[in-house]
C-alpha positions in Angstrom: -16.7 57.5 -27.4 -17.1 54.6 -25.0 -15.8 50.9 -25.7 -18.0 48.8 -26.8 -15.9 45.3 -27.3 -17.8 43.0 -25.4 -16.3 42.1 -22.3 -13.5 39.0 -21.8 -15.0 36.4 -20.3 -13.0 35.3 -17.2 -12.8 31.7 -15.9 -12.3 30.9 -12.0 -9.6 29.4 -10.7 -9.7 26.1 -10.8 -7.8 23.8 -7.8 -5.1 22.8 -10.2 -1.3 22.2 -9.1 0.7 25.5 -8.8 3.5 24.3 -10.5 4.5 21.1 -11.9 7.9 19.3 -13.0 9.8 16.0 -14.2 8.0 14.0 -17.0 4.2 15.1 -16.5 3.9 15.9 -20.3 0.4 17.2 -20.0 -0.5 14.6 -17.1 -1.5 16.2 -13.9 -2.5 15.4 -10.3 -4.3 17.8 -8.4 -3.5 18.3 -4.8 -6.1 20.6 -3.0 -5.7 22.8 -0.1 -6.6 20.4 2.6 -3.9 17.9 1.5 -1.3 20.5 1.1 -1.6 21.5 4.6 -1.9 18.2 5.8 1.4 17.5 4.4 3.0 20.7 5.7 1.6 19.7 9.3 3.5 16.4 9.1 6.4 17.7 7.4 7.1 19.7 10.6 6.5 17.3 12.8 9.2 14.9 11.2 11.6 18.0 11.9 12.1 18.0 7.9 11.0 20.9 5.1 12.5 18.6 2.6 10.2 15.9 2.7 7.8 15.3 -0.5 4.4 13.4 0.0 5.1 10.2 -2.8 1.7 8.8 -4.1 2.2 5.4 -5.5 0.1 2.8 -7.2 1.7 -0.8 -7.1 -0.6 -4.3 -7.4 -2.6 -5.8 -5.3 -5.4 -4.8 -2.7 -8.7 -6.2 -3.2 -9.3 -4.8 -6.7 -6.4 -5.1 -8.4 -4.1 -2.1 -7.8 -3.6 -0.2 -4.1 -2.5 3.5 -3.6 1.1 3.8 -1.7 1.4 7.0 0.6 5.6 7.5 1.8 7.1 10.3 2.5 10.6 10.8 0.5 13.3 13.9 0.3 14.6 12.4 -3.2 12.9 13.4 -6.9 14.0 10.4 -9.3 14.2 10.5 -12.9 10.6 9.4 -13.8 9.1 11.4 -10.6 7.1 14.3 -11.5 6.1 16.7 -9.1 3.6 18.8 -8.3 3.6 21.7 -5.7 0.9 23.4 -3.9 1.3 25.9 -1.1 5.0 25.1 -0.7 4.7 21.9 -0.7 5.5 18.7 -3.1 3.3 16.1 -4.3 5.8 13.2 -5.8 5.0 10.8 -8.5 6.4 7.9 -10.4 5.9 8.1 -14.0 3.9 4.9 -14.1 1.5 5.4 -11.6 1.0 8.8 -13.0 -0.2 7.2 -15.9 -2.6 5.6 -13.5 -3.3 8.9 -11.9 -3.7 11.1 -14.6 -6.6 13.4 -14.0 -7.0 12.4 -10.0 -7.1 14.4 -7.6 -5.5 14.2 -4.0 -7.6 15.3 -0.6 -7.6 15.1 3.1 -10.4 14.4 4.7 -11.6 14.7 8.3 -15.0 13.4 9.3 -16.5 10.9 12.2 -14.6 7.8 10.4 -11.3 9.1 10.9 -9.1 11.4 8.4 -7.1 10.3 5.4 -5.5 10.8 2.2 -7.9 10.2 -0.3 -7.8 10.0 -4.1 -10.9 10.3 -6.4 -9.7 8.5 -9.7 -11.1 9.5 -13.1 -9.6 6.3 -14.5 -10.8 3.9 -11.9 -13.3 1.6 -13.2 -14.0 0.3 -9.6 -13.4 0.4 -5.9 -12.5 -1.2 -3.0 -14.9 -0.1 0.4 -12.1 1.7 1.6 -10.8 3.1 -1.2 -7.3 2.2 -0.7 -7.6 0.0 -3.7 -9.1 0.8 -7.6 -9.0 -1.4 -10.7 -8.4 0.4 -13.9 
């Protein structure tokens, strides 16, 4: 007799973090594809696998708080990381709070390429979208 429990419904993958540590506690930043290689490219030409891409969020810029890109081979107490494709996406734990729900890209198009960040939380931003108020 054939089986006739309906089938599982499957859900596709979604572009969420491959694995995350430190003090995330159900907080997450996505990093997608396109950032993850980005960082790998400049990684290796700094001559160092160690390095970790930290995203902070500190005051100021036109509306109120700015994004902070640095590269750092140190995880703190606070940091929590998130790893994609071998490589690390850093985070202090009160910017993540900032952060929560973002997601991190790198974009190439006639205006240049960048890190960008698309912000769930931001309630406005600046032209350039280096800066957000929350």
């Amino acid at each position: 007799m054939p089986d006739t429990a309906s089938p599982t419904p499957t859900t596709p993958p979604s572009p969420s973090p491959i694995s995350t540590a430190g003090t995330a506690k159900d907080r997450a930043v996505i990093l997608t594809e396109a950032a993850a290689r980005r960082i790998a490219v400049l990684r290796q030409q700094d001559g160092n696998l160690a390095l970790m891409l930290r995203l902070a969020v500190s005051g100021g810029g036109c509306s109120g708080f700015q994004y902070g890109f640095t590269f750092d081979d140190t995880v703190n107490d606070d940091d929590a990381t998130f790893t994609r494709d071998d490589v690390t996406l850093v985070i202090d734990d009160t910017s993540l709070d900032l952060l929560n729900g973002s997601t991190l890209d790198f974009v190439e198009d006639l205006m240049g390429s960048s890190f960008q960040v698309r912000n769930p939380n931001a309630t406005a931003t600046c032209g350039c979208g280096s800066s957000f108020a929350a």
